[in-house]
C-alpha positions as a LaTeX table, in Angstrom:
\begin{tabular}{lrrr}
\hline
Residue & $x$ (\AA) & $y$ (\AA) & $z$ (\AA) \\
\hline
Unk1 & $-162.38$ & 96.03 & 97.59 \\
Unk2 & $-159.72$ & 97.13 & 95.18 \\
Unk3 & $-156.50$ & 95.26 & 95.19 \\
Unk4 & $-153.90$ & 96.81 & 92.33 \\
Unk5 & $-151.63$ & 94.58 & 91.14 \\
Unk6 & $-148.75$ & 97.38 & 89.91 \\
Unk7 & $-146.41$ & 96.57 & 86.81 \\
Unk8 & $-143.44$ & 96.99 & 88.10 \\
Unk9 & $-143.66$ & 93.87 & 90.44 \\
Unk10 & $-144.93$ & 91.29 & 88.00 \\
Unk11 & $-142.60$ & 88.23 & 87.32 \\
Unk12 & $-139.79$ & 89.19 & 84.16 \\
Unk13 & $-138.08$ & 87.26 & 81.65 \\
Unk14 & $-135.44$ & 88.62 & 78.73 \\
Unk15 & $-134.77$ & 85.89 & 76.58 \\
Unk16 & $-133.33$ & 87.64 & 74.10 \\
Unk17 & $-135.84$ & 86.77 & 71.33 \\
Unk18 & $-138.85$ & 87.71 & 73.69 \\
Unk19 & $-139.20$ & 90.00 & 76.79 \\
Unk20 & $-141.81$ & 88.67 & 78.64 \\
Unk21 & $-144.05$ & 89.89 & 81.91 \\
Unk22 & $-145.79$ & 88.08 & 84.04 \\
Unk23 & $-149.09$ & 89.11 & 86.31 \\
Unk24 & $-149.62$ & 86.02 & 87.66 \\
Unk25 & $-147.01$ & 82.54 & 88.13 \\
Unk26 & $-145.84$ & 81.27 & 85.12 \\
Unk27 & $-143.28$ & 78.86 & 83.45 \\
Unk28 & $-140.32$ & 80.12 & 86.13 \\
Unk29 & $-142.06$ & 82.79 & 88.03 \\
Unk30 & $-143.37$ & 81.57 & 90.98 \\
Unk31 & $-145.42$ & 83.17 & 93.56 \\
Unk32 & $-147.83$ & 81.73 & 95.84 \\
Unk33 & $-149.97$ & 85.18 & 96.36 \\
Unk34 & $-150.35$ & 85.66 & 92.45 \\
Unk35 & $-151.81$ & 82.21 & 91.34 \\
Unk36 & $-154.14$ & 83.93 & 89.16 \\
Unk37 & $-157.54$ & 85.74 & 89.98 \\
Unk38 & $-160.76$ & 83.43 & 89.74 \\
Unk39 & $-160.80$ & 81.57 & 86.70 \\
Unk40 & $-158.33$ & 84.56 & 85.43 \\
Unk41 & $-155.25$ & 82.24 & 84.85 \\
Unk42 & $-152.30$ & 84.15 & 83.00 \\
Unk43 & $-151.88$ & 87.36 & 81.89 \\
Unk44 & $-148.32$ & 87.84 & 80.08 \\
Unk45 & $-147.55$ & 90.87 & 78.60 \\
Unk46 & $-144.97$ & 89.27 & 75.55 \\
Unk47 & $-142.29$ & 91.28 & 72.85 \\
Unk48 & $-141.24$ & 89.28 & 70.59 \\
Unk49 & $-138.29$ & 90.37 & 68.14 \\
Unk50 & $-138.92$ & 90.17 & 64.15 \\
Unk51 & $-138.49$ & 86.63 & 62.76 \\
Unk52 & $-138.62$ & 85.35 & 66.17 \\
Unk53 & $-141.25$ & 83.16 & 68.09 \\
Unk54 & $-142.58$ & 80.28 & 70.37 \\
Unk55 & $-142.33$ & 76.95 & 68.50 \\
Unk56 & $-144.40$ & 74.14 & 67.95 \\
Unk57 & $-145.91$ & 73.35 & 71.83 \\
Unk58 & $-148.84$ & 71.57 & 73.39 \\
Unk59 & $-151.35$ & 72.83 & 75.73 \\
Unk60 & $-154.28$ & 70.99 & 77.53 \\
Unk61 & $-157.46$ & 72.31 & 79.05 \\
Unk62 & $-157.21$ & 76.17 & 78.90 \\
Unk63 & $-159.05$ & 79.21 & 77.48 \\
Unk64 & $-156.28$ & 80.96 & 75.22 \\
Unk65 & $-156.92$ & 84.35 & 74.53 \\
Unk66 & $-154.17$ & 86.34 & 72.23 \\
Unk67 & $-154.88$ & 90.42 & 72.22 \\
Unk68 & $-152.21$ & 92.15 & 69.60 \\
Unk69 & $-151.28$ & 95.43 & 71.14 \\
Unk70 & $-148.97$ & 96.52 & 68.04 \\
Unk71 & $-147.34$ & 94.25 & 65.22 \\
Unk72 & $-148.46$ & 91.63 & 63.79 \\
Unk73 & $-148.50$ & 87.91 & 64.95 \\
Unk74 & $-148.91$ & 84.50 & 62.84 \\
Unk75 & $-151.13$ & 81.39 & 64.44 \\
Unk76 & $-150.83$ & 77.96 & 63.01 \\
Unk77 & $-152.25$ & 74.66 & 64.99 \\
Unk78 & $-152.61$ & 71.24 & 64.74 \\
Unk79 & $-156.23$ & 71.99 & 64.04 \\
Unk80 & $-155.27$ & 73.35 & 60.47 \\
Unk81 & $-155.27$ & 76.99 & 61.21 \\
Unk82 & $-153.16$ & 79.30 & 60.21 \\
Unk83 & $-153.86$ & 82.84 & 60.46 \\
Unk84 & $-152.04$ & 86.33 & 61.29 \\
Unk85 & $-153.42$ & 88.48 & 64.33 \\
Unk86 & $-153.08$ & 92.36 & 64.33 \\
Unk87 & $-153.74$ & 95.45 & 66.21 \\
Unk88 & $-157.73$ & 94.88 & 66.76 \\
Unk89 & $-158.16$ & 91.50 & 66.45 \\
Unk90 & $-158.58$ & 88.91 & 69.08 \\
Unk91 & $-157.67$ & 84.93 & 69.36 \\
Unk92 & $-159.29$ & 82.31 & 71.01 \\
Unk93 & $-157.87$ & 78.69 & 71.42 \\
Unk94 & $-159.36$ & 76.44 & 73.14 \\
Unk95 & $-156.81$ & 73.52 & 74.23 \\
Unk96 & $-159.17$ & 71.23 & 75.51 \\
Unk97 & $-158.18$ & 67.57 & 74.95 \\
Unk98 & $-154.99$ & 68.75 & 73.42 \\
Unk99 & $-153.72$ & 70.89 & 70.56 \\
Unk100 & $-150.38$ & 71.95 & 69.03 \\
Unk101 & $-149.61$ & 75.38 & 67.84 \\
Unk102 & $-147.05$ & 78.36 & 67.34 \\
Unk103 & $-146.86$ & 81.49 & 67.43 \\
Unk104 & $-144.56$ & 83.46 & 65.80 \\
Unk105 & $-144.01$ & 87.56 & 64.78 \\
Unk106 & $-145.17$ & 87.83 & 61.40 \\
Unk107 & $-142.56$ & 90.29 & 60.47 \\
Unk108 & $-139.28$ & 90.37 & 59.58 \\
Unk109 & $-138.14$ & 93.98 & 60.57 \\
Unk110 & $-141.41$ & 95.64 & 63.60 \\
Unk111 & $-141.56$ & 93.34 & 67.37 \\
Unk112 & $-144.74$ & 92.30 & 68.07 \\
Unk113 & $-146.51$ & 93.38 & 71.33 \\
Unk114 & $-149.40$ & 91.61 & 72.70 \\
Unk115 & $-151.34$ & 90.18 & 75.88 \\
Unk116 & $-151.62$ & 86.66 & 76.00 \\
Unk117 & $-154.35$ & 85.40 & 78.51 \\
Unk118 & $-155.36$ & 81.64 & 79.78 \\
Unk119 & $-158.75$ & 81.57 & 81.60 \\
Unk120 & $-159.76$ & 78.12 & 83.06 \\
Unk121 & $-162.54$ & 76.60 & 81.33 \\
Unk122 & $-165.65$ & 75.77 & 82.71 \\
Unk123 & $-164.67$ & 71.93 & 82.53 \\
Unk124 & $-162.01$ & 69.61 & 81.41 \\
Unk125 & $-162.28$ & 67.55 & 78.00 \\
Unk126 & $-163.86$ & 69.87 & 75.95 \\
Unk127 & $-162.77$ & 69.77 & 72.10 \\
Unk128 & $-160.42$ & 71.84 & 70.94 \\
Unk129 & $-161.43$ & 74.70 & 68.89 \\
Unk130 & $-160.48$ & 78.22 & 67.23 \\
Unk131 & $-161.81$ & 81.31 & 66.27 \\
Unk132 & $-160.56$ & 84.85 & 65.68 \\
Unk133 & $-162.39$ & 88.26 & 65.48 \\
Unk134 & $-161.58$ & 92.04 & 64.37 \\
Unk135 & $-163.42$ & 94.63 & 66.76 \\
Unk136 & $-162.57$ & 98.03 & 64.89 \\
Unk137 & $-160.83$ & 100.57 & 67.10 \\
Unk138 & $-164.23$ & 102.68 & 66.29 \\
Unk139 & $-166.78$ & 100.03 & 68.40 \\
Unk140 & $-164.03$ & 100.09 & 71.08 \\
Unk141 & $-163.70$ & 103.45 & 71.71 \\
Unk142 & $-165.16$ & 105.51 & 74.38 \\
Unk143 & $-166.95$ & 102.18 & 75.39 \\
Unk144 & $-166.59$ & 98.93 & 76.97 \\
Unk145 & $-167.06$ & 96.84 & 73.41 \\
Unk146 & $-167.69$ & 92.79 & 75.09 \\
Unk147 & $-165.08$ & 90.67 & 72.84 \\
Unk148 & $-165.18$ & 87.58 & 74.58 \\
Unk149 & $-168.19$ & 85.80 & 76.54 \\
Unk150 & $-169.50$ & 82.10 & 77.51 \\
Unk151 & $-172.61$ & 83.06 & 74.93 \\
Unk152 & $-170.78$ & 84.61 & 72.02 \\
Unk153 & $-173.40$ & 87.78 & 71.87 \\
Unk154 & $-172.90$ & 90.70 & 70.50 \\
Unk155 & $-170.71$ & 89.13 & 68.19 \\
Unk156 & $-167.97$ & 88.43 & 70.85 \\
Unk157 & $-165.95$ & 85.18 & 70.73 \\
Unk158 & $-167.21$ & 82.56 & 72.54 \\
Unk159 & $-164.70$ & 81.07 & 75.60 \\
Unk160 & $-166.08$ & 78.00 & 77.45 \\
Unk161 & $-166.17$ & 79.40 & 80.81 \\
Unk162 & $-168.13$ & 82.23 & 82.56 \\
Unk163 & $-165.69$ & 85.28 & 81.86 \\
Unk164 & $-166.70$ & 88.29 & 80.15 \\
Unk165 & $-163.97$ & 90.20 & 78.61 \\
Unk166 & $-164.36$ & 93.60 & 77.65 \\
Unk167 & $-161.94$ & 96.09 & 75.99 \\
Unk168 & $-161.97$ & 99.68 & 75.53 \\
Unk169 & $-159.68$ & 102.59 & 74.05 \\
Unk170 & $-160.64$ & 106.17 & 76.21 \\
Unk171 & $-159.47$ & 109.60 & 75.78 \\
Unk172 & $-158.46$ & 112.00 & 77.96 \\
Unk173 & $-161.33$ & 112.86 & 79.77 \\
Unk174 & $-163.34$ & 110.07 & 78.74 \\
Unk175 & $-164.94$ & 107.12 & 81.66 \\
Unk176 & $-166.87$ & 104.26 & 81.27 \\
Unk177 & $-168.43$ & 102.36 & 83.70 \\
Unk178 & $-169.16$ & 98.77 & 84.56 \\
Unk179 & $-171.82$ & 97.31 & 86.78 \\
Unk180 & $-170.67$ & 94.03 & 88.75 \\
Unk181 & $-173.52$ & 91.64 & 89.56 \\
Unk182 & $-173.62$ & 89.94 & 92.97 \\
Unk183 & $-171.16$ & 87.79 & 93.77 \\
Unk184 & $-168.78$ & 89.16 & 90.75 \\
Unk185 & $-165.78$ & 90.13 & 90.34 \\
Unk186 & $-163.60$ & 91.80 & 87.59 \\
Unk187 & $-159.89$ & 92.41 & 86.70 \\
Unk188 & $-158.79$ & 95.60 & 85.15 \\
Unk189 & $-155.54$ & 95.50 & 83.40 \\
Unk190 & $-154.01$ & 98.64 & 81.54 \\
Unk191 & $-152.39$ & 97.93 & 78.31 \\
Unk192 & $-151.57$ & 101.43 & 77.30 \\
Unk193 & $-152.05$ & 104.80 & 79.03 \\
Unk194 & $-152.75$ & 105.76 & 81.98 \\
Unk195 & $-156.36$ & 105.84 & 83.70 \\
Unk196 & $-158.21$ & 106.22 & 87.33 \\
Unk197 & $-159.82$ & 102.93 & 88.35 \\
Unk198 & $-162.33$ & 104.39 & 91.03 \\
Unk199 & $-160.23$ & 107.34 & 92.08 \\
Unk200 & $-156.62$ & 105.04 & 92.42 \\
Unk201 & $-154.45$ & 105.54 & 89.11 \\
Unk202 & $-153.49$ & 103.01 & 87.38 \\
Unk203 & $-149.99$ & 103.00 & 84.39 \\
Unk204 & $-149.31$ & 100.55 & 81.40 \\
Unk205 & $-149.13$ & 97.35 & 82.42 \\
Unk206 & $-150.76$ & 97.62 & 86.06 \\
Unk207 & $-153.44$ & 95.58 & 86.89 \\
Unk208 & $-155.91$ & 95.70 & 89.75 \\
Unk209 & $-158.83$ & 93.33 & 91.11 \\
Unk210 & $-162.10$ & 94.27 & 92.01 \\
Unk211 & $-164.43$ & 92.48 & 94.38 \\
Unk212 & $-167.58$ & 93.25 & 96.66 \\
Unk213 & $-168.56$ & 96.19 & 94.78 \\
Unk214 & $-171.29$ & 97.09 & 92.36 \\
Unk215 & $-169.66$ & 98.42 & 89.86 \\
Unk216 & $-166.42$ & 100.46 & 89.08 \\
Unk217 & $-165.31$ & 103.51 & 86.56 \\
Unk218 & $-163.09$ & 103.99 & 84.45 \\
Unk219 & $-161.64$ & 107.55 & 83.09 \\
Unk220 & $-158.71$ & 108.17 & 80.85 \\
Unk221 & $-155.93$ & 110.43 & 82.47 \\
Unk222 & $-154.31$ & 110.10 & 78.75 \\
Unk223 & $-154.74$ & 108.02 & 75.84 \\
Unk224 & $-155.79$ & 104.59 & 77.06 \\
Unk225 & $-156.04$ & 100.58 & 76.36 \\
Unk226 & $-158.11$ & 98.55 & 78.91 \\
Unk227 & $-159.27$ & 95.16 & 79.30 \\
Unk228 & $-161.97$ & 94.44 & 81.35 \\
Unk229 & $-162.51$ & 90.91 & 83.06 \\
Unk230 & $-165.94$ & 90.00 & 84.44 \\
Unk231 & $-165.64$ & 87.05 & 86.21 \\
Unk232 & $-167.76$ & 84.64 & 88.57 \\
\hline
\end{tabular}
């Protein structure tokens, strides 16, 4: 079963410094028939203006993933990080017991565009923890390159919680596919482009879930950014 989730009808917020999208309830948005998807929590599509950010803030017991779409975006925690993330690399914070951070666009003149995305962890308590990874656009296109898993192989980043996250730039033309073993599930979300998701077509910033099937394809209508979300 295929259930799109279409941009247009995701939660919105303009606060002037950031314009902000929302796939599932968040912060304001509230709606009882997007909770999330599985152990998919939040998907928030953010622009943030140059100079601009989210300040110093606590989170607890989440899976933080951070996916720069285009700009450039700086990372500092109470864990003693402090890094920028750009076009290719990916961020993973795990909250756990508690940790501080902010996030703010790294320059003073381009926005920063980027996905961020909270996946429930496998159990509460865990120790916090950070790590960030570049996947060149070359190992991501015309495949699904695996960036984040609960193993860490292939080089992904390891997330404490049995999600599979795949991302992939296509071509027009190009398709990938994706087996589903029983009793998966996966969410698809477009970041750029525009591609057919088993026949139905799918824009920027749509998103669609996918149970009871055994697998589903991908193929670019034009130029395209996926992420893929494997999920138990």
């Amino acid at each position: 079963m295929l259930t799109i989730r279409r941009a247009g009808a995701r939660g919105h917020a303009d606060h002037g410094w950031l314009d902000t999208r929302h796939t599932f309830s968040f912060a304001d948005y509230h709606d009882p028939a997007h909770m999330g998807f599985r152990s998919l929590r939040v998907i928030n599509e953010d622009r943030v203006r140059p100079g601009a950010g989210f300040p110093t803030h606590g989170h607890r017991d989440m899976e933080i993933l951070s996916y720069v779409l285009a700009g450039a975006l700086e990372h500092r925690d109470s864990l003693g990080t402090g890094s920028v993330i750009r076009p290719g690399d990916v961020q993973r914070m795990s909250a756990g017991t508690g940790v501080m951070h902010s996030e703010y666009n790294a320059s003073a003149a381009e926005p920063v565009h980027f996905l961020q995305i909270w996946i429930l962890p496998e159990r509460r308590g865990l120790a916090p923890g950070y790590e960030q990874k570049h996947f060149p656009a070359a190992d991501r296109r015309g495949r699904l390159r695996l960036v984040a898993s609960r193993d860490g192989r292939d080089g992904s980043l390891v997330i404490h919680a049995d999600a599979h996250v795949y991302a992939t730039l296509l071509e027009p033309g190009q398709a990938v596919t994706h087996a589903l073993a029983a009793n998966r599930h996966a969410w698809v979300q477009v970041a750029h482009g525009t591609v057919s998701l088993d026949g139905e077509a799918l824009a920027a910033g749509d998103g669609a879930a996918v149970s009871g099937e055994g697998a589903l394809a991908l193929a670019a209508r034009e130029p395209a950014e996926v992420l893929v979300f494997d999920l138990a």
